[in-house]
C-alpha positions as CSV (number, residue, x, y, z in Angstrom):
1,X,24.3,-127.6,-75.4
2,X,22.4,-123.8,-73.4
3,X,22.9,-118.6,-68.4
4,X,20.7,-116.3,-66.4
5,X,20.5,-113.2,-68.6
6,X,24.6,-113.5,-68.2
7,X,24.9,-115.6,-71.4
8,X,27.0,-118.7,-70.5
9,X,25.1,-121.6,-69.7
10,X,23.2,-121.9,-67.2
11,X,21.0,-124.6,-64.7
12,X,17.9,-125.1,-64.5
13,X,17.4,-123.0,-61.5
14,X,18.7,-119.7,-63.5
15,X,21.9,-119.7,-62.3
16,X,24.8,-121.2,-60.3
17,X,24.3,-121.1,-56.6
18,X,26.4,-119.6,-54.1
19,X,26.5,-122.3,-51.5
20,X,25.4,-125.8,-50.8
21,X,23.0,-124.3,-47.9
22,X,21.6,-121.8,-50.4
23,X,21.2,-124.1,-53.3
24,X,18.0,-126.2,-54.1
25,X,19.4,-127.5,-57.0
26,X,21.4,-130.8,-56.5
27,X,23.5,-132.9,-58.5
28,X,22.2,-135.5,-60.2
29,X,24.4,-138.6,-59.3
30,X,23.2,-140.9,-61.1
31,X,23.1,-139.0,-64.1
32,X,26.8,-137.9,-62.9
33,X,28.2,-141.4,-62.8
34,X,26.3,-142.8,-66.2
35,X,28.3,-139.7,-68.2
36,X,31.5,-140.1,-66.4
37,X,31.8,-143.6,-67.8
38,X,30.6,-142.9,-71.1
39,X,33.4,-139.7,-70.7
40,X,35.8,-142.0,-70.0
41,X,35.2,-145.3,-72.3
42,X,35.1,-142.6,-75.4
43,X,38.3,-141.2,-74.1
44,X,40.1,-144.4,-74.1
45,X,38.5,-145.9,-77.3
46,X,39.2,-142.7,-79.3
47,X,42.0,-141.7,-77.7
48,X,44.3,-141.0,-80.5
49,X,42.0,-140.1,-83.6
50,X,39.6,-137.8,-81.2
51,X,41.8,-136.8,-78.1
52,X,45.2,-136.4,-79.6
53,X,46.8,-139.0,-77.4
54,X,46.2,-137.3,-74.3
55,X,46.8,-138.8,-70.8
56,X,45.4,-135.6,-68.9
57,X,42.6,-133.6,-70.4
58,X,42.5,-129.7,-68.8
59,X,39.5,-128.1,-68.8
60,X,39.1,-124.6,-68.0
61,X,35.7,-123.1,-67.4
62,X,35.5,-119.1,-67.6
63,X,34.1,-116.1,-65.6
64,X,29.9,-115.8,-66.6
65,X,30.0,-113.0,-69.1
66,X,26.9,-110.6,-70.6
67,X,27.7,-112.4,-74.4
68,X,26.1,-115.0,-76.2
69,X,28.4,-117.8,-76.9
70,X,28.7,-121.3,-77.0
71,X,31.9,-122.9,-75.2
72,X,32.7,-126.6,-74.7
73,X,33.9,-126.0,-71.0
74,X,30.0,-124.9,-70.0
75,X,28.8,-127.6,-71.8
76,X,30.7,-130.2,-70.5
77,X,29.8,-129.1,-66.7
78,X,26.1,-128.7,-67.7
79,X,26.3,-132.2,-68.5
80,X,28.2,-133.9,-66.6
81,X,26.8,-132.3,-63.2
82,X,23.8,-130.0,-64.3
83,X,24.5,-126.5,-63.6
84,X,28.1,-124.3,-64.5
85,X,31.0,-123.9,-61.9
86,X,32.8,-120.6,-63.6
87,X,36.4,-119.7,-63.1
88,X,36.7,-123.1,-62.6
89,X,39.7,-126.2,-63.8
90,X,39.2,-129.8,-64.0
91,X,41.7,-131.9,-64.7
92,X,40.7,-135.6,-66.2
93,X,43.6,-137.6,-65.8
94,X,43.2,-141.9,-65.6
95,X,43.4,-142.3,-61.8
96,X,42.3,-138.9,-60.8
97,X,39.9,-136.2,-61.3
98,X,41.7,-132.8,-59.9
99,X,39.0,-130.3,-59.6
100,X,40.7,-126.1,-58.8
101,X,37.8,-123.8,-57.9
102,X,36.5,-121.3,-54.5
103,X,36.1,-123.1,-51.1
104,X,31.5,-122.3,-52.5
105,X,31.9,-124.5,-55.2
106,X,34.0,-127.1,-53.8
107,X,31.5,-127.8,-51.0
108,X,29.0,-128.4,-53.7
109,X,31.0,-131.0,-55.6
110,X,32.6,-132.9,-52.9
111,X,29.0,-135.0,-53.0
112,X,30.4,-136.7,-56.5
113,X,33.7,-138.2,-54.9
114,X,31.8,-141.6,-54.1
115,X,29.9,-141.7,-57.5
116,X,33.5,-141.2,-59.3
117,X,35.0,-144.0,-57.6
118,X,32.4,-146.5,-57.9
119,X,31.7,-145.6,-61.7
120,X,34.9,-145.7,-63.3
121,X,37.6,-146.2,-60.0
122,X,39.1,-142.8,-60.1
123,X,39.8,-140.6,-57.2
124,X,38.4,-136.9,-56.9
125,X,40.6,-134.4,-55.6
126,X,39.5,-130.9,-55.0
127,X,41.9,-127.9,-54.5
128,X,40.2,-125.0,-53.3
129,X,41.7,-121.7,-54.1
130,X,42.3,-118.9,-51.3
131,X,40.9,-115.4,-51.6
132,X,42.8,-113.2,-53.2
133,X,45.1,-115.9,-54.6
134,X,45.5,-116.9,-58.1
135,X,46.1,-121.2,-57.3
136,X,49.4,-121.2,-58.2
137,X,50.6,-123.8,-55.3
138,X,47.5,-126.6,-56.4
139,X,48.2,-126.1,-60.0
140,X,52.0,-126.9,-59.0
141,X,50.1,-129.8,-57.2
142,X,47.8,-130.5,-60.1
143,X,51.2,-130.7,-62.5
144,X,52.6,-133.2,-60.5
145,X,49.7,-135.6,-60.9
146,X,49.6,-134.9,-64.6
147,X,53.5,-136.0,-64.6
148,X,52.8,-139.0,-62.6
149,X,50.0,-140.6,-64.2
150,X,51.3,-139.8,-67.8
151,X,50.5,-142.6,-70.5
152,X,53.5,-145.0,-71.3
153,X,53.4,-144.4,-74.9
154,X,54.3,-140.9,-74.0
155,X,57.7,-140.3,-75.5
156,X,59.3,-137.8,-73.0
157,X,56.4,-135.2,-72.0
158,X,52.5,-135.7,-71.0
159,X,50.3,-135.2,-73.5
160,X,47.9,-132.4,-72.3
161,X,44.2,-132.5,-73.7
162,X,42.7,-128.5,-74.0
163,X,40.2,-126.5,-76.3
164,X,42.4,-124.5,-78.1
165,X,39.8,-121.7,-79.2
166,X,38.4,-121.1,-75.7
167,X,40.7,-118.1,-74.4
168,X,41.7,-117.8,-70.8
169,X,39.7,-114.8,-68.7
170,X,40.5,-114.2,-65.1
171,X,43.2,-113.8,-63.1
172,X,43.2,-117.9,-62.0
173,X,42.1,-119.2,-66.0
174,X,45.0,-116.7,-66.9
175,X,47.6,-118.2,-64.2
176,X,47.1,-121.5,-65.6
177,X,47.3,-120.6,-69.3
178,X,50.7,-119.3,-68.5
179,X,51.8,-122.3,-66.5
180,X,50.5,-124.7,-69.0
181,X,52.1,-122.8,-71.6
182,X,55.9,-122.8,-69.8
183,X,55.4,-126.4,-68.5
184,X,57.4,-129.4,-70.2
185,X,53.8,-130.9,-71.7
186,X,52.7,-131.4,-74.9
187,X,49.3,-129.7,-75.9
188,X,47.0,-131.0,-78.2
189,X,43.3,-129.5,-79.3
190,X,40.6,-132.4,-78.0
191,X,37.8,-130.2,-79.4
192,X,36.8,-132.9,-81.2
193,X,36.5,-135.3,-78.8
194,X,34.3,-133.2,-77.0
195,X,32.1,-132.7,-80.2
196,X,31.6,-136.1,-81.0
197,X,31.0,-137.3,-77.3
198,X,27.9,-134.8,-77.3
199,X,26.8,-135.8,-79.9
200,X,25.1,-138.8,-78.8
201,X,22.2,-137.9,-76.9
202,X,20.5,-140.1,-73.8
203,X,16.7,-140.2,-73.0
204,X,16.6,-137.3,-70.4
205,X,18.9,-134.7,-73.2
206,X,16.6,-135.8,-75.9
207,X,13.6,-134.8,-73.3
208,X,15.2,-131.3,-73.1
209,X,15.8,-131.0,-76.8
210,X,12.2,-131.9,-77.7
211,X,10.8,-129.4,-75.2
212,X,13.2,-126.8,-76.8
213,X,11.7,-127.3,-80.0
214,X,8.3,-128.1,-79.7
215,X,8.7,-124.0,-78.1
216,X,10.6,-123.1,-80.7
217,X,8.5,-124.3,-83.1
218,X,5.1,-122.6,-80.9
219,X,6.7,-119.3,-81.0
220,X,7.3,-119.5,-84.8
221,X,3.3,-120.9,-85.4
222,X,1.5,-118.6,-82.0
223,X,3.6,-115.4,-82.0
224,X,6.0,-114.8,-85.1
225,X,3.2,-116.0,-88.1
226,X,0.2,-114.4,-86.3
227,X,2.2,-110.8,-86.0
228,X,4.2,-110.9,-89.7
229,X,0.1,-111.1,-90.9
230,X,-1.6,-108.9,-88.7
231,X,2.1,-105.8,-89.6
232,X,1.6,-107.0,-93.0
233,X,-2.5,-106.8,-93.4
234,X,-2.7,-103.6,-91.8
235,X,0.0,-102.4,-93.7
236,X,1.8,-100.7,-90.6
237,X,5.7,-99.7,-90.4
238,X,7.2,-101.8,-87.9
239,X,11.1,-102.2,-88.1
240,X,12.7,-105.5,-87.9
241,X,14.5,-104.4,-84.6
242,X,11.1,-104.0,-83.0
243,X,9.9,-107.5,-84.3
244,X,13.2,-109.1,-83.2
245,X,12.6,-107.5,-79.5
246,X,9.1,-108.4,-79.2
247,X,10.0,-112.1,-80.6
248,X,12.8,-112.5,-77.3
249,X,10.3,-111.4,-74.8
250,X,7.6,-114.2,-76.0
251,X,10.4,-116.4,-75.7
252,X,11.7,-115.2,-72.1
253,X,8.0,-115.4,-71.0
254,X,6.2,-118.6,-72.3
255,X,3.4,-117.8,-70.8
256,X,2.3,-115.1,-73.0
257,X,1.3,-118.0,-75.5
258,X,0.2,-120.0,-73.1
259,X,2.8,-123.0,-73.0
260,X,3.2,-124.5,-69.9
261,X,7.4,-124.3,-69.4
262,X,9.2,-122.5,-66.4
263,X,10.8,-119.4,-67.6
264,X,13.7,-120.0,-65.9
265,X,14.4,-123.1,-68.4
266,X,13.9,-121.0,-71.0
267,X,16.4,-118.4,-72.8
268,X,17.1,-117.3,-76.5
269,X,19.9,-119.3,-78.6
270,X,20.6,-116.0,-80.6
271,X,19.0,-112.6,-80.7
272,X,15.9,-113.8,-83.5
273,X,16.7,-112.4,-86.6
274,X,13.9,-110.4,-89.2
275,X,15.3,-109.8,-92.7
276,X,13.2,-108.1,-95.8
277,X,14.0,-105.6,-98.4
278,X,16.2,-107.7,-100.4
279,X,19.5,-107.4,-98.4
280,X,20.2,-110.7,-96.5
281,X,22.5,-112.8,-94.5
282,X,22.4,-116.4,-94.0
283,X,24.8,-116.7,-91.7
284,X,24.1,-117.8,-88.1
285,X,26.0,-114.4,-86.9
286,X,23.3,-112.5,-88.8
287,X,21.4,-109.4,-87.1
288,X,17.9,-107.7,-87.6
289,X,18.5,-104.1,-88.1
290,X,16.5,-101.0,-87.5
291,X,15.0,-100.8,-91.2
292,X,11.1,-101.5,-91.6
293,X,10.1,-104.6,-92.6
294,X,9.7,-104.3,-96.7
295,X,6.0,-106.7,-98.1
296,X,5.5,-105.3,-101.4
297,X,4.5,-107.8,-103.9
298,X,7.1,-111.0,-104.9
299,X,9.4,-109.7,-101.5
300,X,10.2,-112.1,-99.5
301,X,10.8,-112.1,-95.4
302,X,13.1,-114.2,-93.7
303,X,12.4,-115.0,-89.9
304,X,14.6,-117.1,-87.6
305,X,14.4,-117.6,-83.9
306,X,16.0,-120.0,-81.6
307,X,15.0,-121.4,-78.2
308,X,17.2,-123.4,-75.2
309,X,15.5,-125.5,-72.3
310,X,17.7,-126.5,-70.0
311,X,20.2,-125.5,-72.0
312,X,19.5,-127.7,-74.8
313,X,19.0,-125.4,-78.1
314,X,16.9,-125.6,-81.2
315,X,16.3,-123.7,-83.9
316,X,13.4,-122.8,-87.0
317,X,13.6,-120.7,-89.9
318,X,10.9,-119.4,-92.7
319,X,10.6,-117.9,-95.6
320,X,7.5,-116.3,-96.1
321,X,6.9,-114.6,-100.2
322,X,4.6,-111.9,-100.4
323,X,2.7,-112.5,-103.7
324,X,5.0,-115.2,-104.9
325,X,5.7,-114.4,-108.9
326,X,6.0,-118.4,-111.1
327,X,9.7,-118.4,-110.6
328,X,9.5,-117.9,-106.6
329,X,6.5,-120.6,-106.2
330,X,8.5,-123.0,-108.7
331,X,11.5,-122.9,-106.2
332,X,9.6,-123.0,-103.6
333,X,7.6,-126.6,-104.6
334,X,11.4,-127.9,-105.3
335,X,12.2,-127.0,-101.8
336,X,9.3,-128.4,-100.5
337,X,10.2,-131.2,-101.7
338,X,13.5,-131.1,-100.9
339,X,12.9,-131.1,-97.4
340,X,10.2,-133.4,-97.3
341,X,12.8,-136.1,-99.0
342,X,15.4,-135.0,-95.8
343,X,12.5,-135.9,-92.9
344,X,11.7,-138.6,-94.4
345,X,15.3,-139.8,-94.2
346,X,15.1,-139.0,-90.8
347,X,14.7,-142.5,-89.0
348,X,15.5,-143.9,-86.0
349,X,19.4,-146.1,-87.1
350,X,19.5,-144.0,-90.2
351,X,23.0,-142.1,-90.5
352,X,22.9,-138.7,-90.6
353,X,24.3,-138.6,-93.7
354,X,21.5,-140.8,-95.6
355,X,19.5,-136.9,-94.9
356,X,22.5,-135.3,-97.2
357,X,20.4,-133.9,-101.0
């Protein structure tokens, strides 16, 4: 789910504000309310095969940083209130929403207090953290609340809800690792839960995932096709770096093939990734590096690129054979069909796994 050039996710307007006065991008209550019930409902229906049990779930958001990466913190603020509030803790807990952040951020969210309690009857609190102080007094504050609203089938300890692979950064995400860590609470991994709740997407997500790949997909058709023929035709020695950083600046600027999205919805998934010369990597970590891209006959040339809107991703890959020999346009037809079998398993009610070949 997809961060001004500083790689976490980002809003629609680039990045997150500084200030209410200063920001022109509000939250969406409506959308806010609708998500914090479904949040909820999927909590307590799959509460003990998805969310370990939990009767607090702790969420802790890091600093923006310069890498590509995917966390379920960012994506869970990006849904649930549009935009990303780093260095930032919520706390889900049944009565309560506990919110830990700077005295900027707080007077953005303080507009969802009303929408919380009329959607699913819980009470926001926000604790704002002083300059120069790493929270510790409304995490003490934040503990008690966890204690006091623990669930009855909770033997002697709360059952504490976190995503377990998402490392603390920061002096106030590190404070609270620590305190977590040394208080009397069980902790169990609710990446899960978060995985399948996302899953599911509504009308206005499946808007932003179409738009993401219908660019995608114009990149790959207006920009990538058009220059592999023209390198290839004319016979020129162009590296797969070079292709890779011409590739990210179509993307960053739609409007050099004349699609009609704001570049500041727009970013890269990955780093698009050129591959010839017989040496290849299909996994998703996979680079393009500095050698030429190799088109003597029967070589083939693998091109991937992915594009986010709104911070909604999609992705497109090709193969393209150079003179394809029997063997290569043989697999190829099987393929072909292969995939054409898969999208036309791909139907409205269908389960996903009806597409498996």
């Amino acid at each position: 789910m997809a961060d001004n050039r500083s790689r976490n996710v980002k809003p629609a307007s680039g990045k997150p504000p500084a200030s209410a006065a200063a920001n022109p991008f509000t939250i969406n209550l409506d959308n806010f309310s609708k998500r914090l019930k479904i949040l909820y409902s999927h909590w307590n229906k799959h509460g003990t095969d998805l969310w370990g049990g939990s009767s607090a779930l702790a969420i802790a958001t890091p600093p923006i940083s310069e890498d590509l990466r995917y966390l379920k913190s960012s994506a869970l603020n990006i849904w649930l209130v549009g935009y990303e509030f780093p260095e930032t803790i919520m706390v889900f807990l049944k009565k309560q929403i506990h919110f830990l952040f700077t005295q900027k951020k707080a007077s953005l969210l303080d507009v969802v207090k009303k929408s919380a309690k009329e959607a699913v009857d819980v009470e926001v609190i926000i604790h704002v953290k002083a300059k120069g102080d790493d929270g510790t007094c409304p995490m003490d504050n934040i503990f008690r609340a966890i204690y006091s609203q623990m669930n009855s089938s909770d033997s002697d300890v709360p059952v504490v809800g976190c995503i377990s692979r998402e490392a603390p950064e920061g002096k106030i995400l590190e404070a609270w690792d620590e305190k977590l860590k040394k208080a009397k609470f069980e902790l169990t991994d609710v990446t899960n839960g978060f995985s399948d709740l996302f899953a599911v997407k509504d009308e206005t997500e499946l808007t932003h995932v179409k738009k993401a790949a219908f660019f995608t997909s114009s990149v790959m058709r207006q920009f990538v096709v058009p220059k592999l023929e023209k390198v290839i035709d004319e016979e020129r020695k162009v590296s797969h770096s070079a292709l890779l950083d011409n590739t990210e600046k179509t993307i960053l600027e739609p409007g050099r093939i004349k699609v009609k999205l704001k570049a500041e919805n727009i970013d890269i998934c990955y780093p698009p990734i050129f591959q010839s010369g017989g040496e290849f990597d299909l996994k998703p970590s996979a680079s393009s590096n500095d050698e030429n891209l190799y088109y003597d006959s029967t070589s083939v040339i693998i091109c991937a690129l992915g594009s986010r809107y709104n911070s909604y991703c999609s992705n497109i890959a090709r193969t393209v054979l150079i003179d394809a020999n029997s063997k290569q346009s043989k697999a190829y037809e099987v393929l072909l069909k292969a995939q054409d079998a898969a999208i036309g398993a791909l139907k409205s009610g269908n389960k996903v796994s009806s597409v498996q070949i």
